[in-house]
C-alpha positions as CSV (number, residue, x, y, z in Angstrom):
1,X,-5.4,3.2,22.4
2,X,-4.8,2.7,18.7
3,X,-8.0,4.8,18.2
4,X,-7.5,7.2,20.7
5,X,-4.4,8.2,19.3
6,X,-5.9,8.1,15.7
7,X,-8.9,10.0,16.6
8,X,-6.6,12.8,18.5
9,X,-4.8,13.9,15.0
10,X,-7.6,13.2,12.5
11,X,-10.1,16.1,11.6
12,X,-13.6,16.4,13.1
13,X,-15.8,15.1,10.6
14,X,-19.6,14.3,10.0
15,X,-18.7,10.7,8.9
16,X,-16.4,8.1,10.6
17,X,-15.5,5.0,8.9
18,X,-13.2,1.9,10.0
19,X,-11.7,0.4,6.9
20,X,-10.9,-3.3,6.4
21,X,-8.6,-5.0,3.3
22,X,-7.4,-1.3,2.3
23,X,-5.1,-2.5,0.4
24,X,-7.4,-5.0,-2.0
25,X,-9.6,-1.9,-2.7
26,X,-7.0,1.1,-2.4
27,X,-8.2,2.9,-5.5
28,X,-12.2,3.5,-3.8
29,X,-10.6,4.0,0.2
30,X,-8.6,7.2,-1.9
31,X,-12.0,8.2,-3.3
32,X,-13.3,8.2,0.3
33,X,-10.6,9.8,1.5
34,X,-10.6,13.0,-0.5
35,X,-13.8,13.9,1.1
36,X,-13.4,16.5,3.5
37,X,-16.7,15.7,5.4
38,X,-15.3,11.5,5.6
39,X,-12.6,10.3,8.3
40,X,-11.0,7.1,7.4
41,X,-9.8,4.7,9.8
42,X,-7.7,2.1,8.3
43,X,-7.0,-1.2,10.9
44,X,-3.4,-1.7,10.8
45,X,-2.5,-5.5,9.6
46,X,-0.5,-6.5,12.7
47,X,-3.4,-5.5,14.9
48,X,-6.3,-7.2,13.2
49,X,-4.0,-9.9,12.2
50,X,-3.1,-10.5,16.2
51,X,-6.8,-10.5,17.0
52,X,-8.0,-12.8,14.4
53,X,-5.0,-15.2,15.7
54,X,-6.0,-16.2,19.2
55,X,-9.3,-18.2,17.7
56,X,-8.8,-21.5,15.3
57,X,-12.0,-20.5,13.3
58,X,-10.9,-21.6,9.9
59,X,-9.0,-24.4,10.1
60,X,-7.7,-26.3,6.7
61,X,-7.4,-30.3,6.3
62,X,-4.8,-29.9,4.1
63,X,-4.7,-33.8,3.5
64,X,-8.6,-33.3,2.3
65,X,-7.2,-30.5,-0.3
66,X,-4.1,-32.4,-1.3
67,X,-6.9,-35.1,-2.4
68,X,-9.1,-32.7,-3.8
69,X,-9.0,-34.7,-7.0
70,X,-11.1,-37.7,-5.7
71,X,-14.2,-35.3,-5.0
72,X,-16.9,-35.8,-7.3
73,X,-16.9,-33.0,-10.4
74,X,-20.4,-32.0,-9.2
75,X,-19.6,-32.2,-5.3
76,X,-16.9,-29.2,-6.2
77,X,-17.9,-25.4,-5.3
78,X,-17.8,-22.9,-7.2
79,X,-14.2,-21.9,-7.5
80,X,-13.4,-26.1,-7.6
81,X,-12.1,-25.9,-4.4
82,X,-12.8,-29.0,-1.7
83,X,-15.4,-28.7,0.7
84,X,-13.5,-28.3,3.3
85,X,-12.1,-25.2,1.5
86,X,-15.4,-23.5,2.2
87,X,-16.1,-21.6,5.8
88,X,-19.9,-22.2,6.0
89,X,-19.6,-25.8,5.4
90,X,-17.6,-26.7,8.2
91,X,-19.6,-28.5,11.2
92,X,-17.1,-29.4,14.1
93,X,-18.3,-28.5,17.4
94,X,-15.2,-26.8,18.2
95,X,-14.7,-24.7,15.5
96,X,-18.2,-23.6,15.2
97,X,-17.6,-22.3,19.0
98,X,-14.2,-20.4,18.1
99,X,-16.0,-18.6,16.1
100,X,-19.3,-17.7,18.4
101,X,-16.4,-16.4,20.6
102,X,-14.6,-14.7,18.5
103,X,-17.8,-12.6,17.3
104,X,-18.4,-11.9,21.4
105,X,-14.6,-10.8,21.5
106,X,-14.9,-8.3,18.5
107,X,-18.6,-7.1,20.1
108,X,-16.8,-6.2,23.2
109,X,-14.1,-4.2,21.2
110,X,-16.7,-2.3,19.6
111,X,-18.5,-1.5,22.9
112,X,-15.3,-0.4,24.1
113,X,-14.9,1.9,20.8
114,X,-18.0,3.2,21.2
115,X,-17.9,4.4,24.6
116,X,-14.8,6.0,24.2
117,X,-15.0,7.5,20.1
118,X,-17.9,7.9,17.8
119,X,-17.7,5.6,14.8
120,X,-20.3,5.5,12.2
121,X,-19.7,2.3,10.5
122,X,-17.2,-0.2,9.5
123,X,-16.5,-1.5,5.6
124,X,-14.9,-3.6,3.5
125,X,-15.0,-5.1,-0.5
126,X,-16.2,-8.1,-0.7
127,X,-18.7,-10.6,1.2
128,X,-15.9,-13.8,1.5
129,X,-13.1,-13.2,2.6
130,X,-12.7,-15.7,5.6
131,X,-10.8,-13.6,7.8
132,X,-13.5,-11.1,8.3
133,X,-16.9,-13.5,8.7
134,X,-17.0,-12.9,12.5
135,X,-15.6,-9.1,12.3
136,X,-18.9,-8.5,10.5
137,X,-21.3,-10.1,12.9
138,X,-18.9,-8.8,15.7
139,X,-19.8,-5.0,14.6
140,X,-23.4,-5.4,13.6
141,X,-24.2,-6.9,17.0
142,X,-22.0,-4.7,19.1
143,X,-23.3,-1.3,17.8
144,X,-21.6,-0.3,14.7
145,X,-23.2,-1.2,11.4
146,X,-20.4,-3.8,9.1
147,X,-21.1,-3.4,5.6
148,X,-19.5,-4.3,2.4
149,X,-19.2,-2.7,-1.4
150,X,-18.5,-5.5,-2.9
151,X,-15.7,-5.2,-6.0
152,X,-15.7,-9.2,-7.0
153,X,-16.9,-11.2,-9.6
154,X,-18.7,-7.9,-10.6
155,X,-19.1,-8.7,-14.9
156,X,-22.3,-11.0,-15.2
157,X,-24.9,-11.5,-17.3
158,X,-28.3,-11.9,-16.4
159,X,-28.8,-15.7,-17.4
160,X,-25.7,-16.2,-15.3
161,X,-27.3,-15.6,-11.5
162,X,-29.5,-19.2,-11.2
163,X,-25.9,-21.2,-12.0
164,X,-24.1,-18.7,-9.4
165,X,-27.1,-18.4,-7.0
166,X,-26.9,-22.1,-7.0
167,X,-23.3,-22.4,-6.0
168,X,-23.3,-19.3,-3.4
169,X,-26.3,-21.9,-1.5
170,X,-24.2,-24.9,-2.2
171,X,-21.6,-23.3,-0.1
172,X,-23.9,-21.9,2.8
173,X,-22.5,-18.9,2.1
174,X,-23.6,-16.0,4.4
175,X,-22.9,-12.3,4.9
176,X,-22.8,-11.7,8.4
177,X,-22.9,-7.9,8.8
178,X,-25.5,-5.1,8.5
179,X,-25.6,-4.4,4.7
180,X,-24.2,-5.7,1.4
181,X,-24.0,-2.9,-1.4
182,X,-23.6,-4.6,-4.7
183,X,-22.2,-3.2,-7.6
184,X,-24.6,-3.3,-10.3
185,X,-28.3,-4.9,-10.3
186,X,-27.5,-7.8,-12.0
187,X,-25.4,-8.9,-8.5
188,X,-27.8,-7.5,-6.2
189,X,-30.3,-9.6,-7.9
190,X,-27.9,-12.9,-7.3
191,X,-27.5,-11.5,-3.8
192,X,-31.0,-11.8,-3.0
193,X,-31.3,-14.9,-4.5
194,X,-28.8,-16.2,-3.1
195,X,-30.3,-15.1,0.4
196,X,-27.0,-14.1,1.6
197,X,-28.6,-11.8,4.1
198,X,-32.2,-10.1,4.3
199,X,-33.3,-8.6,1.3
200,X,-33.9,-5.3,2.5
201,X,-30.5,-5.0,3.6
202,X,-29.1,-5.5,-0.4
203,X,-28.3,-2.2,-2.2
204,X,-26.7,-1.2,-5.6
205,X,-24.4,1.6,-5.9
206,X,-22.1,0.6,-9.0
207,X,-18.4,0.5,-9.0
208,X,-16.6,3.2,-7.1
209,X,-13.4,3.1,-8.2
210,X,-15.1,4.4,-11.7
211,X,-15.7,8.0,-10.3
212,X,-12.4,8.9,-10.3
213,X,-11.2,7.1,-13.6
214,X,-13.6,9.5,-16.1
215,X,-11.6,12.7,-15.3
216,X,-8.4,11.1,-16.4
217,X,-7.5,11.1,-20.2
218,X,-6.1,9.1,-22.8
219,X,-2.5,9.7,-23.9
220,X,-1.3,10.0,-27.3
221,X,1.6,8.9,-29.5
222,X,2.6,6.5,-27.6
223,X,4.8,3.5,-28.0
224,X,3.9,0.5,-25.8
225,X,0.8,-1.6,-26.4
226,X,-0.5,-4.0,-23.4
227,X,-2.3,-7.4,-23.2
228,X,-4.5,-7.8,-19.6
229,X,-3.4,-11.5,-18.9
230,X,-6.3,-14.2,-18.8
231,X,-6.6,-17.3,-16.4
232,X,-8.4,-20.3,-18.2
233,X,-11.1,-20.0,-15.6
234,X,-13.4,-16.9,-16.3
235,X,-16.8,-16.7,-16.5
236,X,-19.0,-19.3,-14.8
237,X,-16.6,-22.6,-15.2
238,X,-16.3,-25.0,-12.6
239,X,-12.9,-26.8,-12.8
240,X,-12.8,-30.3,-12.6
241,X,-9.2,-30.6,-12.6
242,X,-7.0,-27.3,-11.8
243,X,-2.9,-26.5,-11.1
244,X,-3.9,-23.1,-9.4
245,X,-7.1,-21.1,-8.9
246,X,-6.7,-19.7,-12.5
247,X,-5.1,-22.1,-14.7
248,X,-5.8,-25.9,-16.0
249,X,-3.4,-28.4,-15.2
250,X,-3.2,-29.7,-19.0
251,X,-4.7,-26.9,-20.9
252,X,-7.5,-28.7,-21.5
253,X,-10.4,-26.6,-19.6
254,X,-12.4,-23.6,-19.6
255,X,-10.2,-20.8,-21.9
256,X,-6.8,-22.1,-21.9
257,X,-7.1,-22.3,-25.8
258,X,-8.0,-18.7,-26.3
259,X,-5.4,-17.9,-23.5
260,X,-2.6,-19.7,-25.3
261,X,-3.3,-18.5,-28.9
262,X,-4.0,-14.5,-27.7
263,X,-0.9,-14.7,-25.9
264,X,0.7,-16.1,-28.5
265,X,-0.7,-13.3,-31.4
266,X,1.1,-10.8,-28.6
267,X,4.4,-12.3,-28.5
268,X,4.5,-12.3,-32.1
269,X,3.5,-9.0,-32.7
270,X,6.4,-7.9,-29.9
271,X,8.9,-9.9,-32.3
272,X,7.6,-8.7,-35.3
273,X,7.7,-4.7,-34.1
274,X,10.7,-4.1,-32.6
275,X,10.4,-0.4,-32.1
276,X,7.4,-0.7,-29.7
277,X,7.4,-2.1,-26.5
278,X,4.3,-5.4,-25.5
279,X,3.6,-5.2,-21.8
280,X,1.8,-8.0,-20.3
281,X,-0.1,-7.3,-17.2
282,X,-1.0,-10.6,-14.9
283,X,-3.9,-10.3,-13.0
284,X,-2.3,-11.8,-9.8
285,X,1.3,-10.6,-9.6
286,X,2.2,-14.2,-8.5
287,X,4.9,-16.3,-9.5
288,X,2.4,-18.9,-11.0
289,X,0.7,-16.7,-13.1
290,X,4.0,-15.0,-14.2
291,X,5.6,-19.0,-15.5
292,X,2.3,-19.2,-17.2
293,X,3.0,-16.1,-19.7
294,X,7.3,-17.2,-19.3
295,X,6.0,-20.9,-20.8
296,X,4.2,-19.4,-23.8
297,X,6.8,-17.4,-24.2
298,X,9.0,-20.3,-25.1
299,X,7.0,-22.4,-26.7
300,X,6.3,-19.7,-29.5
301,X,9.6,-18.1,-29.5
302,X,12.0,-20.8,-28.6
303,X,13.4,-17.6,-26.2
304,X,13.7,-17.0,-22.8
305,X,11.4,-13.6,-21.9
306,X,14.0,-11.9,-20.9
307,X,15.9,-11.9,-24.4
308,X,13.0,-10.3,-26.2
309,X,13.7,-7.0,-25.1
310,X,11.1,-5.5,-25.9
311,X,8.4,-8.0,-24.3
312,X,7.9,-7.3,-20.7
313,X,6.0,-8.7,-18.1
314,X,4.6,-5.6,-15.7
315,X,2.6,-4.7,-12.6
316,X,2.5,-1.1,-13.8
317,X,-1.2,0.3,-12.6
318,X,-3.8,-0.9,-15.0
319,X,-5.0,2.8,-15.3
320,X,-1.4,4.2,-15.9
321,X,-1.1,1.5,-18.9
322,X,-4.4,1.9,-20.3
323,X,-3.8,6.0,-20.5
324,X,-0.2,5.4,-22.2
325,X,-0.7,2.5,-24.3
326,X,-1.4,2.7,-28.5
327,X,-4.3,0.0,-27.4
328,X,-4.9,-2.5,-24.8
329,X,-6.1,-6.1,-25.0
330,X,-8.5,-8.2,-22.4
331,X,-11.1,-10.5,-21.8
332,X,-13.9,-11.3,-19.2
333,X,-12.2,-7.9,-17.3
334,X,-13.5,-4.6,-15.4
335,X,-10.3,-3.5,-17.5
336,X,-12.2,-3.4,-20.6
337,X,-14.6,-0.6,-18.8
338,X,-11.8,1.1,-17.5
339,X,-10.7,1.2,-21.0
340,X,-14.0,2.8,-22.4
341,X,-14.0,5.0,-19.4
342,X,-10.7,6.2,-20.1
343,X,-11.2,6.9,-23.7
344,X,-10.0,3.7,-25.2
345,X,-11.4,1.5,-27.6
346,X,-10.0,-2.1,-26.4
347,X,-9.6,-5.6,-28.3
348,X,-11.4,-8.6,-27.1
349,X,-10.3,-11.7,-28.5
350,X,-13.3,-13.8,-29.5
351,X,-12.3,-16.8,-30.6
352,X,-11.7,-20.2,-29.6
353,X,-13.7,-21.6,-26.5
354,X,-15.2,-18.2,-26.8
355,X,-17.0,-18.9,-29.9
356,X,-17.4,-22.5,-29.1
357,X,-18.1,-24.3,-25.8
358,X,-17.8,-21.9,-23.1
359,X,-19.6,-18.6,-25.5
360,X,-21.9,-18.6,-22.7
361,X,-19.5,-17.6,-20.3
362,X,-18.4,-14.6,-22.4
363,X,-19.2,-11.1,-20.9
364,X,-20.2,-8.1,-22.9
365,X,-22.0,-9.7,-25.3
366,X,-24.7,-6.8,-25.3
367,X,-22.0,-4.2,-26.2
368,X,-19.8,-6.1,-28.6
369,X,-20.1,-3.3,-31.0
370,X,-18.2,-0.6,-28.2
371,X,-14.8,-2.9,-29.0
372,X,-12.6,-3.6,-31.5
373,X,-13.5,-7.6,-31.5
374,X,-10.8,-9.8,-33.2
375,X,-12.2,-13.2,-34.5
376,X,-8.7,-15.2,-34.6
377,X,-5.8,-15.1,-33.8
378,X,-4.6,-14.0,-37.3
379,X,-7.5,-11.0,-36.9
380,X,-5.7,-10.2,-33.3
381,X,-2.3,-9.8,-35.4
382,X,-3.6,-7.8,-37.7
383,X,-5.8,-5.3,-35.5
384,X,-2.9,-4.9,-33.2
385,X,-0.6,-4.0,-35.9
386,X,-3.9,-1.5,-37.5
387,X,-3.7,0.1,-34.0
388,X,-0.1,1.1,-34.3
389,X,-0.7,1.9,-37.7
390,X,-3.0,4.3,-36.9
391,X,-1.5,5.7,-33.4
392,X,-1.9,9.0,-34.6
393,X,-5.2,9.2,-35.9
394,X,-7.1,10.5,-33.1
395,X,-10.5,8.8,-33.6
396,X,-9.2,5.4,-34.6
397,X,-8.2,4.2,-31.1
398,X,-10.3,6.0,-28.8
399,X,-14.1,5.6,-27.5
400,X,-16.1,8.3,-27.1
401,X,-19.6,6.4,-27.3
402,X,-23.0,6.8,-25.4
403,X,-23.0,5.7,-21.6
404,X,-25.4,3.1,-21.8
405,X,-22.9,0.3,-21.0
406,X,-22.1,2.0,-18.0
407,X,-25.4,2.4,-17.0
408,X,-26.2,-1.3,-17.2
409,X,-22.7,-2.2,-15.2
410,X,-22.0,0.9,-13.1
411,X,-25.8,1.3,-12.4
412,X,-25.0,5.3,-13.0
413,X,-22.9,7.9,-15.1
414,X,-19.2,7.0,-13.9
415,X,-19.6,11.0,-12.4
416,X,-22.5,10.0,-10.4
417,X,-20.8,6.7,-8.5
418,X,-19.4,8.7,-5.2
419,X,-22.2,10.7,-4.7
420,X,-24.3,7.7,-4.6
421,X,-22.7,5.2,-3.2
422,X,-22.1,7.8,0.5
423,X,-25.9,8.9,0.4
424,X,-26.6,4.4,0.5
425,X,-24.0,4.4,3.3
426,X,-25.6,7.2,5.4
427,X,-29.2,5.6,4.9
428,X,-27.7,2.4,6.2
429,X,-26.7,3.9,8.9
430,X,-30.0,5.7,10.0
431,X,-31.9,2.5,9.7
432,X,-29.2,0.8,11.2
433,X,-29.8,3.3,14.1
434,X,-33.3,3.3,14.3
435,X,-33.4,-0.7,14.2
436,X,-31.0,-0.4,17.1
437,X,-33.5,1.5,19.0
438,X,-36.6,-0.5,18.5
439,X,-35.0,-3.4,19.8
C-alpha cells in the first residue's frame, strides 16, 4: 500500500529506484533526485525497521564483547571488534535459518512489488551494514537488482588492499546483492580481491556526492577557521585495546599523539586570536567523540569549552564550513578533497605517528604538494596564524591546481561523476535483465 500510494503522486519516469540508509548518504540521494528522468523511493524507517524485527538474524553475545579484551591481538577483525561482532562469522543453526527466511520474506515483498509497480532497482552506500545483508539477497533473487555505491573507507593506497583484502576474508564478508559499484579503482581492486561477490558484478564510478560540490565556491573574508576532528584509528590500524570505535583507551595507539598535539595547536590558536572564531567539527556527532575534544580542551587550557568563547564544537555541514572558513584542517579525510574541490587549499598535520610508526597509514602521500603540510605542531601554529594573515590575499588560501588527484580518487572530473555513475546503474540493470531471462 505504502508504494501504491507513493507511486500514485510521484512523476512518470524512465528510472525507478528504492532507496535504503537515505539518511547516511543524503548528499548523493539529492543528486539523484534532481534528475527529472529518476523517481526516488525512499523506505520509511518504521517500515523497514518493523520488517527487519520479526527475524533474530544478528544476534550479539554481549558477554563475548564485554570480554573482548581476552581475544588474541591477531584473532581481532578489522575494526578490533570480537568475532562475534562480525555477521558472516556467526554459525548457529538457528540463526543462520532466521536469516534464509528472512531473505524468502523480503523475495515475496518484491514479487508482490513487482506485480503491482515497476521498479528498476534498489540501492544503498555501503556493502556492511548488517541490517541490510538479507534485503540484498531478498531483491536480487526476487526480481529487482540490489546494488550498492559504496561511500566507506573510500581513501586508500594501493599497497594498502593485501592488508584489507586479508581482513574483508578473515571476516567472511560477503555482498549479497546484484552489483557493488566502488568508488575509485583502488577499492574495486580490494573488492575483487576480496571476492566479495563475482568479479564481473564490480564497477567504479567515483564519489557522487563530488558532482555537486565543484559548482559551489569558496567564500572570502571570512572569520572562522575549522579543524575536521580525528579518531586515533585511521588508516589501516588494528586496535588491540580500544574505549570506542575511534579512540584508544590510554592514548597510546594508532594517532592519538598527532590527535592530541593538532588539537591542541587549534585551541591555542583560538586563545591566542580572539577576534576569530575555531570551529571543531567531530566526525561522529556523538557524545564520546565530543568529551574527547572537551578533555583536550582542559588539559591545554585549564578551561572548560564553554568559557573560550570563541572555541566551538559544531555539526555545521562540512561543505558550508569549508566554503566560509579562512582555512580548514584534517587528516586521513574525503574532507580534504572536498576542500580542493571547493577551492581550498587545506592543512594536514604530518607529524608525529604520521612521520613515525604508522607513516604507512597516511593517505595522500602522492599529492602532498596540493596542501599546505605542517611538520609540527609549532609549524601548525604558525601556518594557521599565516592563513589568517593572509585572508585576503586571494591566491594564498585557495587551490586551483590540475585534476589529477581527482582523477586517481574520483576515477573522473568531479563534473563527470553523475553522468557516470546512472549510465553503470542502467547497464546493471539490462544485464541484470537479461541474466534473469536466461535462467
Amino acid at each position: 500500500l505504502f508504494f501504491l500510494k507513493l507511486f500514485f503522486f510521484k512523476k512518470k519516469s524512465d528510472l525507478k529506484i528504492i532507496i535504503f540508509s537515505h539518511y547516511r548518504w543524503s548528499d548523493s540521494v539529492k543528486l539523484l533526485e534532481k534528475e527529472k528522468d529518476i523517481c526516488l523511493i525512499i523506505i520509511p524507517d518504521f517500515i523497514y525497521n518493523r520488517i527487519n524485527s520479526l527475524f533474530n538474524t544478528n544476534p550479539i553475545n554481549t558477554q563475548t564483547e564485554k570480554n573482548y579484551k581476552k581475544i588474541r591481538h591477531d584473532e581481532l577483525g578489522f575494526w578490533g571488534k570480537s568475532a562475534d561482532q562480525y555477521y558472516y562469522l556467526k554459525t548457529k543453526k538457528e540463526v543462520l535459518n532466521e536469516r534464509r527466511k528472512k531473505s524468502i520474506f523480503v523475495s515475496n515483498i518484491v514479487r508482490t512489488i513487482n506485480f503491482l509497480i515497476k521498479v528498476d532497482c534498489a540501492l544503498t552506500c555501503a556493502i556492511h551494514y548488517n541490517q541490510e545483508q538479507e534485503w540484498a539477497s531478498g531483491f536480487h533473487n526476487g526480481g529487482i537488482p540490489f546494488m550498492c555505491l559504496h561511500k566507506e573507507q573510500s581513501l586508500i593506497e594501493r599497497y594498502h588492499i593485501n592488508f584489507r583484502a586479508k581482513y574483508l576474508k578473515k571476516i567472511k564478508q560477503k555482498f549479497q546483492g546484484t552489483a557493488i559499484i566502488a568508488p575509485n579503482k583502488l577499492i574495486r581492486d580490494l573488492f575483487i580481491k576480496s571476492k566479495l561477490i563475482e568479479r564481473r558484478n564490480i564497477y567504479s564510478a567515483g564519489m557522487l556526492k563530488f558532482q555537486d560540490i565543484v559548482s559551489e565556491k569558496k567564500k572570502k573574508n571570512n572569520n572562522f577557521f575549522t579543524l575536521f576532528s580525528f579518531g586515533h584509528y585511521t588508516g589501516n590500524i588494528v586496535p588491540k585495546n580500544r574505549s570506542s570505535h575511534y579512540f584508544s583507551k590510554n592514548y597510546d595507539e594508532g594517532f592519538s599523539k598527532l590527535f592530541f598535539n593538532t588539537h591542541k595547536a587549534f585551541i591555542l590558536s583560538a586563545l591566542n586570536n580572539a577576534n576569530i572564531t575555531f570551529y571543531i567539527k567531530p566526525k561522529n556527532w556523538a557524545d564520546w567523540w565530543i568529551n574527547e575534544i572537551e578533555n583536550v580542551v582542559k588539559k591545554v587550557s585549564g578551561k572548560d569549552i564553554k568559557s573560550i568563547k570563541n572555541l566551538v564544537i559544531t555539526n555545521k555541514p562540512s561543505i558550508y564550513l569549508i566554503k566560509n572558513s579562512i582555512n580548514v584542517i584534517g587528516f586521513n579525510s574525503t574532507v580534504l578533497l572536498e576542500a580542493l574541490a571547493l577551492g581550498c587549499k587545506p592543512i594536514i598535520p604530518n607529524f608525529d605517528e604520521a612521520v613515525g610508526v604508522e607513516s604507512k597509514n597516511v593517505y595522500f602521500k602522492k599529492f602532498q604538494k596540493k596542501f599546505f603540510i605542517a611538520n609540527s605542531p609549532l609549524d601548525l601554529s604558525n601556518k594557521i596564524n599565516k592563513c589568517i594573515n593572509n585572508a585576503k590575499d586571494k591566491k594564498f588560501n585557495y587551490y586551483s591546481g590540475s585534476d589529477d588527484i581527482f582523477k586517481y580518487y574520483l576515477d573522473s572530473r568531479p563534473h563527470n561523476l553523475k553522468a557516470k555513475t546512472i549510465k553503470i546503474i542502467k547497464q546493471i540493470i539490462l544485464n541484470y535483465k537479461k541474466n534473469r531471462k536466461s535462467i
